[in-house]
N, CA and C atoms as an extended XYZ file, in Angstrom:
261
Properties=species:S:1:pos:R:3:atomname:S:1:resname:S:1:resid:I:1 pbc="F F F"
N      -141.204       14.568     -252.338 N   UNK     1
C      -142.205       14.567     -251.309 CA  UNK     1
C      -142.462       13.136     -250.864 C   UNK     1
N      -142.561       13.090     -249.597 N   UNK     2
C      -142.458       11.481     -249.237 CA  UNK     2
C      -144.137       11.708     -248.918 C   UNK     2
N      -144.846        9.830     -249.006 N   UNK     3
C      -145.920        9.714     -249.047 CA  UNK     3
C      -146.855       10.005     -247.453 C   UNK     3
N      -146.074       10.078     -246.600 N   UNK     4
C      -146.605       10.308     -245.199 CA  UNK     4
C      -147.019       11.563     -245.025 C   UNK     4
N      -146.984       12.758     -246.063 N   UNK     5
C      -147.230       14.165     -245.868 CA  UNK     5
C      -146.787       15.043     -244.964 C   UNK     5
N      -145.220       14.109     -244.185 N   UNK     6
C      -144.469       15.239     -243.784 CA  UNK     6
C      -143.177       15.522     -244.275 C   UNK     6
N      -142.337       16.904     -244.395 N   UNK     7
C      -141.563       16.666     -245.304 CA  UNK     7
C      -140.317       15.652     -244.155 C   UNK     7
N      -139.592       15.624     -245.262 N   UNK     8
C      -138.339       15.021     -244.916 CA  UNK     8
C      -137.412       16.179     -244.170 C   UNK     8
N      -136.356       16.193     -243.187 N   UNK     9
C      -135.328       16.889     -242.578 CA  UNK     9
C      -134.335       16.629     -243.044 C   UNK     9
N      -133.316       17.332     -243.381 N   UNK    10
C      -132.305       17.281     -244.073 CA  UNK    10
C      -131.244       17.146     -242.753 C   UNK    10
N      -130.573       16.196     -242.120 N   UNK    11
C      -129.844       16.468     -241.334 CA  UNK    11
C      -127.755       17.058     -241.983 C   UNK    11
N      -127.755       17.755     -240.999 N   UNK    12
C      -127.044       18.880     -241.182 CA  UNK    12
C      -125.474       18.033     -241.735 C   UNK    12
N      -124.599       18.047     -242.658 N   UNK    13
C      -123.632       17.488     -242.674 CA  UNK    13
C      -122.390       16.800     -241.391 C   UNK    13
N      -122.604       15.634     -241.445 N   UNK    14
C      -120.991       15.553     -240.150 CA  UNK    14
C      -121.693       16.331     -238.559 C   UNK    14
N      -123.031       16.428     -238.616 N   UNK    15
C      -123.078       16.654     -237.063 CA  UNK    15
C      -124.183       15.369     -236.544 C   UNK    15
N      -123.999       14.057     -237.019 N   UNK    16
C      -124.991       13.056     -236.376 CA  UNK    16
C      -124.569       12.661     -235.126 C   UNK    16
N      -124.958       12.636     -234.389 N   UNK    17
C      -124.887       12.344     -232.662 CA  UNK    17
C      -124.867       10.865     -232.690 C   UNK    17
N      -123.658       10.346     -232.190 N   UNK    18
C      -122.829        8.816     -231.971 CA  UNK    18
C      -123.609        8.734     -230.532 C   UNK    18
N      -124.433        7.601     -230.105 N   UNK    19
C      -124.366        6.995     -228.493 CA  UNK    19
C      -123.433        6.920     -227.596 C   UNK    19
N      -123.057        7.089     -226.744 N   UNK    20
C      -121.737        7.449     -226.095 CA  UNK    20
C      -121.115        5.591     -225.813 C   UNK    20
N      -119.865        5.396     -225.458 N   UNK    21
C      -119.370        3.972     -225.573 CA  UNK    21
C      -120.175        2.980     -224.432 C   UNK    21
N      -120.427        3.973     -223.272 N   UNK    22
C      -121.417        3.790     -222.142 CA  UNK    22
C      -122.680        3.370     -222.675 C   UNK    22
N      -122.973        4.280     -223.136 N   UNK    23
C      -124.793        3.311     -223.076 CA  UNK    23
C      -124.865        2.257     -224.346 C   UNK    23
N      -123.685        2.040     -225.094 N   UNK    24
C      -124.139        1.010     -226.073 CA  UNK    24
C      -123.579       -0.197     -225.410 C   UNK    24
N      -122.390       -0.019     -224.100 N   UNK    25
C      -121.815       -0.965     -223.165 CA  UNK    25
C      -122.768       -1.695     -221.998 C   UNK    25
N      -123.655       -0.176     -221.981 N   UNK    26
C      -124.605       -0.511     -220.493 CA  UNK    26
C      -125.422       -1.999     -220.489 C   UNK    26
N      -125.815       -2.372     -221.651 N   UNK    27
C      -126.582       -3.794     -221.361 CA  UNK    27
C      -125.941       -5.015     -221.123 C   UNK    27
N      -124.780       -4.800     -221.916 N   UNK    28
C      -123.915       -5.988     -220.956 CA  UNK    28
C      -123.558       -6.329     -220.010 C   UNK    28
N      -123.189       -4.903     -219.931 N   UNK    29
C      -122.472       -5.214     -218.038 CA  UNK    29
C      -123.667       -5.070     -217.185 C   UNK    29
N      -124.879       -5.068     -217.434 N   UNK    30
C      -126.062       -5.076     -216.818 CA  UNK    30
C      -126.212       -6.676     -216.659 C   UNK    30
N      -126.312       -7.089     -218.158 N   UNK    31
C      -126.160       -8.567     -217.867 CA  UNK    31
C      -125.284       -9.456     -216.920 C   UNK    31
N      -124.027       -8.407     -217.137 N   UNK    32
C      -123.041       -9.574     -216.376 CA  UNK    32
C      -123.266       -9.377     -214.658 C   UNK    32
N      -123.794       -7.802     -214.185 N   UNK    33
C      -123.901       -8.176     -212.713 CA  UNK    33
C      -124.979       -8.870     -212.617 C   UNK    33
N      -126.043       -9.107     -213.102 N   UNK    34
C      -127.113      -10.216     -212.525 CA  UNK    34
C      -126.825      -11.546     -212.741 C   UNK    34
N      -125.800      -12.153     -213.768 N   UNK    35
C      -125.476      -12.765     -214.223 CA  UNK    35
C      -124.541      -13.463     -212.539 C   UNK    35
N      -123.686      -12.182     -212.137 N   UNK    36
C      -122.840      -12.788     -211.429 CA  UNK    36
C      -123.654      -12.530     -209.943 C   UNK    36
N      -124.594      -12.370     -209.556 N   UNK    37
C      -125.376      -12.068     -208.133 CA  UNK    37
C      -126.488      -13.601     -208.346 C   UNK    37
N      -127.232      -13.886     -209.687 N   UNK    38
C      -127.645      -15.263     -209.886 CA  UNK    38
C      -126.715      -16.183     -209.731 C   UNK    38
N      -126.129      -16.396     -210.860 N   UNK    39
C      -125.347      -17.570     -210.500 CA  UNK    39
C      -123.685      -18.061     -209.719 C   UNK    39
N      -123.109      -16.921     -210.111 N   UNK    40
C      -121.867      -16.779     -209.901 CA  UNK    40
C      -121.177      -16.948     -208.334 C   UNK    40
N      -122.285      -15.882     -207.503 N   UNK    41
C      -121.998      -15.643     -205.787 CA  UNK    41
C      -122.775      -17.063     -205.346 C   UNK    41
N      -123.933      -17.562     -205.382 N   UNK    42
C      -124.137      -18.435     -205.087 CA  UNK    42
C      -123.199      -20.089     -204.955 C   UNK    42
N      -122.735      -20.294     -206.402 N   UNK    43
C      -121.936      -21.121     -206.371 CA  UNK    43
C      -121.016      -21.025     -206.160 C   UNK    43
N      -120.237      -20.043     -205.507 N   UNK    44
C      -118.953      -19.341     -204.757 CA  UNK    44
C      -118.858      -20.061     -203.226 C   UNK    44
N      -120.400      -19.463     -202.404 N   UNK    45
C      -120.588      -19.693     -201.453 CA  UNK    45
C      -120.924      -21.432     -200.940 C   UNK    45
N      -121.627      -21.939     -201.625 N   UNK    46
C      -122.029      -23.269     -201.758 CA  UNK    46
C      -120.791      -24.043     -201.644 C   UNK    46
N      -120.227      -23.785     -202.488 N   UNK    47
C      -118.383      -24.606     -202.477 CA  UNK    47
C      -117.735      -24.356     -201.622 C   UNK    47
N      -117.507      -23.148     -200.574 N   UNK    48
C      -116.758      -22.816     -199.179 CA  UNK    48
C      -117.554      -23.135     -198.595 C   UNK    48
N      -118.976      -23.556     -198.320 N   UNK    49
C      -119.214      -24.384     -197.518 CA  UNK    49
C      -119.230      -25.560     -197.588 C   UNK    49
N      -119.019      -25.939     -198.747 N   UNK    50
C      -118.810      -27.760     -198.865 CA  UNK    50
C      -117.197      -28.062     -198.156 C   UNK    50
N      -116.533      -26.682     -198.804 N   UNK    51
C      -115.125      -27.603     -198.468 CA  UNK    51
C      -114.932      -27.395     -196.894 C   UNK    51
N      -115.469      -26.136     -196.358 N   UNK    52
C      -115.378      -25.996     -194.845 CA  UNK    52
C      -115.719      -27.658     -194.254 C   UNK    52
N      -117.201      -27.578     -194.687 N   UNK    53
C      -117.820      -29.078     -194.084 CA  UNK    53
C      -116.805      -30.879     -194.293 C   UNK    53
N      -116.126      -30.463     -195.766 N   UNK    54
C      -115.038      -31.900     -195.431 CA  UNK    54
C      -113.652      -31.615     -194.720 C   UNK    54
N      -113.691      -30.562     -194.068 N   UNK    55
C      -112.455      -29.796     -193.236 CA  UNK    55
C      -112.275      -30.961     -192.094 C   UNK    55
N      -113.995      -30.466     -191.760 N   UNK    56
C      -113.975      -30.827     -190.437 CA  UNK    56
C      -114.422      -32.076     -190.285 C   UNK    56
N      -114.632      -33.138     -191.376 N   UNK    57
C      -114.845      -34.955     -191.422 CA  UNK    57
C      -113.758      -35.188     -190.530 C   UNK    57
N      -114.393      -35.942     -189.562 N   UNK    58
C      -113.734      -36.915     -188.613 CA  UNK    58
C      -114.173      -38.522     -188.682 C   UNK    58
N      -113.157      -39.038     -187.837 N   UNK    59
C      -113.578      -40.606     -187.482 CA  UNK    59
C      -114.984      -41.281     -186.973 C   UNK    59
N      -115.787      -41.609     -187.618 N   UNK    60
C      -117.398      -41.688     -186.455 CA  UNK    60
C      -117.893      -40.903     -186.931 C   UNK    60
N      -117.941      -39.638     -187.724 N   UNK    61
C      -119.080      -38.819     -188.376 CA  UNK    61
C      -119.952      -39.917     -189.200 C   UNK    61
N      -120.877      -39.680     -189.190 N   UNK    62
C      -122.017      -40.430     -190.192 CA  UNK    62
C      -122.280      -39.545     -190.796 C   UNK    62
N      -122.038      -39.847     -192.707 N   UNK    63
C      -122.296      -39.394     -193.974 CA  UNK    63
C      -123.693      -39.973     -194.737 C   UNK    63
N      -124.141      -39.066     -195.754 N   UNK    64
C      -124.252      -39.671     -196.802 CA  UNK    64
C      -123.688      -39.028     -197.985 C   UNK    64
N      -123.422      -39.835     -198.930 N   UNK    65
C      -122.921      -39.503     -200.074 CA  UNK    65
C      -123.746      -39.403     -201.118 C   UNK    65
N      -122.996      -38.371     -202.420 N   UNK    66
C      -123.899      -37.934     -203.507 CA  UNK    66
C      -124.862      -38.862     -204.161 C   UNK    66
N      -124.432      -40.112     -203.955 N   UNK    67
C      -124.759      -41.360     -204.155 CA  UNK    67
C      -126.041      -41.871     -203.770 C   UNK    67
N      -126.579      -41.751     -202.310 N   UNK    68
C      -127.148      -41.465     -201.553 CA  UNK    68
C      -126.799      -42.843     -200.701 C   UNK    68
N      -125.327      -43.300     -201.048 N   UNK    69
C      -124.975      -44.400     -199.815 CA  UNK    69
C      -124.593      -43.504     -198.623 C   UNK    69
N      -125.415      -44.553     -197.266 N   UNK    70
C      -125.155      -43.754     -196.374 CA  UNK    70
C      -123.893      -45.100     -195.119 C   UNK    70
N      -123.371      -43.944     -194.699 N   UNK    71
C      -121.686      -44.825     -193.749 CA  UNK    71
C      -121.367      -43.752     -193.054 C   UNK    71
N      -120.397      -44.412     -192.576 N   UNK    72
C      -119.808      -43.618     -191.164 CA  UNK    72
C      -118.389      -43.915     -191.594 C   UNK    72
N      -117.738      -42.578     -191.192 N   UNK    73
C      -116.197      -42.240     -191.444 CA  UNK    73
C      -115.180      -43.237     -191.130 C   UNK    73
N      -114.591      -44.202     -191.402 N   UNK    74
C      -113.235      -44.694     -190.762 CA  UNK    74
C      -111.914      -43.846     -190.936 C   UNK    74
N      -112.239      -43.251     -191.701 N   UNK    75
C      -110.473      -42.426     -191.548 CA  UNK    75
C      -110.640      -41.023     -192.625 C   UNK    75
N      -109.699      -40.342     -192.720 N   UNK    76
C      -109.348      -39.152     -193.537 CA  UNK    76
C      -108.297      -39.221     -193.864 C   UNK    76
N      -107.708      -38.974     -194.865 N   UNK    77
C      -106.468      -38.577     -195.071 CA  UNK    77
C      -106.214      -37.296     -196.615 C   UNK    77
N      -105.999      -36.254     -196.490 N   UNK    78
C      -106.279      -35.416     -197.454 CA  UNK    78
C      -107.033      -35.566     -198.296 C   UNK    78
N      -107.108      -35.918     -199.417 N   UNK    79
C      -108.228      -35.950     -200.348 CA  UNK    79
C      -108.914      -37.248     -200.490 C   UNK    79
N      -108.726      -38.012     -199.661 N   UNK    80
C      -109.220      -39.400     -199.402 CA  UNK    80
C      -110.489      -39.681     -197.824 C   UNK    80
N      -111.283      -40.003     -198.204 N   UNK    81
C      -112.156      -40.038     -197.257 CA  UNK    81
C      -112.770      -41.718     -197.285 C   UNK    81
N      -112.424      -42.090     -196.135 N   UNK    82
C      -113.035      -43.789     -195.917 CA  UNK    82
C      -113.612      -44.206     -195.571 C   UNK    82
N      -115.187      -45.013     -195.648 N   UNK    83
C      -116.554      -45.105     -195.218 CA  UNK    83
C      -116.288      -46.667     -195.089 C   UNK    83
N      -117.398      -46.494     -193.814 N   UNK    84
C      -117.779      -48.154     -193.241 CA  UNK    84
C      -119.269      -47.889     -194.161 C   UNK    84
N      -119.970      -48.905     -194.392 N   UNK    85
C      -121.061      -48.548     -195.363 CA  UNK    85
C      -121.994      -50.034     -195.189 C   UNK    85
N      -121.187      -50.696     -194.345 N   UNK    86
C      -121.977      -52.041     -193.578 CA  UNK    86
C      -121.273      -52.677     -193.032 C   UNK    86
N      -121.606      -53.821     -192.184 N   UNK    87
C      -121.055      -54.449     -190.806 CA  UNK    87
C      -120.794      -55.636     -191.596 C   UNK    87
């Protein structure tokens, strides 16, 4: 007799009910779409617009940089970008 004054249930041999692979899966992948709608799409989008924006650097655009030096374009050349930054 257990002390709570109700009896105990004898559950039935070999018939205990397993959680299905789904709902013991569901919190993760819960995690991972907010996971990927917070951080993931954002910094997706942020970066195609950065690289759109050094697409289109020309000669005479006025920058500033991460730096917060600010110049004006003298040239481009693929991954090279060349600032006047004083006279």
């Amino acid at each position: 007799m257990s002390g709570s004054g109700f009896p105990l249930a004898a559950a039935p041999a070999g018939v205990q009910q397993q959680p299905s692979l789904l709902w013991n899966l569901l919190p993760i992948l819960l995690i991972f779409v907010v996971f990927y709608f917070l951080l993931i799409a954002p910094a997706r989008r942020k970066q195609k617009k950065h690289a759109e924006m050094l697409e289109q650097l020309k000669a005479g655009d006025k920058v500033v940089t991460t730096g917060g030096i600010r110049g004006t374009v003298v040239g481009v050349k693929s991954e090279i970008v060349k600032l006047r930054v004083a006279d």
